[in-house]
C-alpha positions as CSV (number, residue, x, y, z in Angstrom):
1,X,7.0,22.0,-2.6
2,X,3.7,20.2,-3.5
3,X,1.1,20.0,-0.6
4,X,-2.5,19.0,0.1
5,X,-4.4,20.5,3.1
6,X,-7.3,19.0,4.0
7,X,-9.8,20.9,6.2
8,X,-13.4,20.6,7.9
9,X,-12.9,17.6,10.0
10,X,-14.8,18.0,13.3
11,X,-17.1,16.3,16.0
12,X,-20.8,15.4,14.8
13,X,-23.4,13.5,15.7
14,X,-25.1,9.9,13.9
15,X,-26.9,10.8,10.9
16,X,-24.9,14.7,10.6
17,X,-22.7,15.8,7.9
18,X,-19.5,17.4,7.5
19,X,-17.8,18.7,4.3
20,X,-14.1,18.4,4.1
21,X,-12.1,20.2,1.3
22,X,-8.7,19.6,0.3
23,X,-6.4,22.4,-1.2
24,X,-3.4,21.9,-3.3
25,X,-0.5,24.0,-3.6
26,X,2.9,23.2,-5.5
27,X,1.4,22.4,-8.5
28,X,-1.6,21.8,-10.3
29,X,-3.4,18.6,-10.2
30,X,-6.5,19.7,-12.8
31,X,-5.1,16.8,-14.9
32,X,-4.9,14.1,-12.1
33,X,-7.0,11.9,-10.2
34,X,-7.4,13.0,-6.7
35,X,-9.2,10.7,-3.5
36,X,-10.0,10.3,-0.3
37,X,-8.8,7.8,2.5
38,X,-9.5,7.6,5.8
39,X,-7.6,5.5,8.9
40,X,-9.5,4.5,12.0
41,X,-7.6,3.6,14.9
42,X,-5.7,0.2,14.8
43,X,-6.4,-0.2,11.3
44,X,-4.9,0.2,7.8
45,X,-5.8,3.3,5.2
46,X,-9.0,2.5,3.9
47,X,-10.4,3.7,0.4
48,X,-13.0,6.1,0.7
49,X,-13.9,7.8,-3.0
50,X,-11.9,9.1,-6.1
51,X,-12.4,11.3,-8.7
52,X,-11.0,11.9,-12.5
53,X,-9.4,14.7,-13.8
54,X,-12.7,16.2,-14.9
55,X,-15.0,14.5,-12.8
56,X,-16.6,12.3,-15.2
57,X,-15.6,9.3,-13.5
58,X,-15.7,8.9,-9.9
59,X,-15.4,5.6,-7.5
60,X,-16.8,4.9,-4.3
61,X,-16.4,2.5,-1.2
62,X,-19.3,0.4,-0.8
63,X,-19.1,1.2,3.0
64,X,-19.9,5.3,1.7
65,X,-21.6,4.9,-1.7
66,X,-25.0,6.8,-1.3
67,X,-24.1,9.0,1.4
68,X,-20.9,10.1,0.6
69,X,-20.2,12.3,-2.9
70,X,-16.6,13.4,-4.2
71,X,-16.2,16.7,-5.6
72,X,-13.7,19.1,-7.3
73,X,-13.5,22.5,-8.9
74,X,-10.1,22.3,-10.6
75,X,-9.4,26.5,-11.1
76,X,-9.1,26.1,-7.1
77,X,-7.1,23.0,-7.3
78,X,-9.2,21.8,-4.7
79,X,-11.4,18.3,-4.1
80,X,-14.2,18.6,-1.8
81,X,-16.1,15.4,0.1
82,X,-19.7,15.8,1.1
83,X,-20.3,13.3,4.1
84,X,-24.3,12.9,4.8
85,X,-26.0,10.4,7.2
86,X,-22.8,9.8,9.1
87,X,-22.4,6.8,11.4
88,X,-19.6,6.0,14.2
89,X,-17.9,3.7,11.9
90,X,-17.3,6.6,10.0
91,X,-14.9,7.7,12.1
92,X,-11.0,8.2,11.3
93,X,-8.4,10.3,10.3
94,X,-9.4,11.4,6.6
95,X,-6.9,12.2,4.4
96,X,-6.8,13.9,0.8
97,X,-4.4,12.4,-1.9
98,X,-3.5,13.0,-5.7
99,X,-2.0,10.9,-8.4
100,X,1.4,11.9,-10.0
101,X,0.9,10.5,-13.4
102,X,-2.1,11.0,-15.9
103,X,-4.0,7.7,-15.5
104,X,-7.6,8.2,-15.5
105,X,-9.7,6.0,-13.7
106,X,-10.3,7.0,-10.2
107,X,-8.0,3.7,-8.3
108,X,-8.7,2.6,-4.8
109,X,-5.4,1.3,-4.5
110,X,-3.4,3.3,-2.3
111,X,-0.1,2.8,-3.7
112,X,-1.0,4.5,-7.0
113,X,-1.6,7.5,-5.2
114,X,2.0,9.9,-5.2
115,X,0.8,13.0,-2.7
116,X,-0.7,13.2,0.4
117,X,-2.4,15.4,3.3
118,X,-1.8,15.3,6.5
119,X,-5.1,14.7,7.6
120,X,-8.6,15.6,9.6
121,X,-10.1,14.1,11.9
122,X,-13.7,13.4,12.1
123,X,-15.4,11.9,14.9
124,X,-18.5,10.3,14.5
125,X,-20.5,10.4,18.0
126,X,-23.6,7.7,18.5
């Protein structure tokens, strides 16, 4: 059974940090893209960043780019997401997802996407 655990969600202040890390288990995904999305309250799942297989190529939302910075070490099957400068609109349920098939350009459309976490939340306190 494939899964994706996300971890180091939390309650910060504006202008903290937090790094989330997501861990897969199941299979490997060192040949897949993997992202980030994140659902605030009353809205839909929002793109955050993605990464290629290698991390060569990565994508950003312009709402993060410059303050947030995708990462992944694939011998730990696991994609990291270093949030800096943090603001209350950052706040949401973040969740860690992986493409099934071998494409490589890091999509924000969240359809393409095959697994999924369950989630961590992050508050963002002003």
């Amino acid at each position: 059974q494939v899964q994706l655990v996300e971890s180091g969600g939390g309650l910060v202040q504006a202008g903290g940090s937090l790094r989330l890390s997501c861990t897969a288990s199941g299979r490997s995904f060192a040949r897949n893209v993997m992202g980030w999305f994140r659902q605030a309250p009353g809205k839909d799942h929002e793109f955050v960043t993605g990464i290629s297989w290698n991390g060569a190529s990565t994508n950003y939302a312009a709402s993060v780019k410059g303050r947030f910075t995708i990462s992944r070490d694939n011998a730990k099957n696991t994609v990291y997401l270093q949030m800096n400068s943090l603001k209350p609109d950052d706040t949401a349920v973040y969740y860690c997802a992986a493409r099934g098939s071998s494409d490589y350009f890091p999509t924000s459309v969240k359809y393409a996407y095959d697994y999924w976490g369950q989630g961590t939340q992050v508050t963002v306190s002003a």
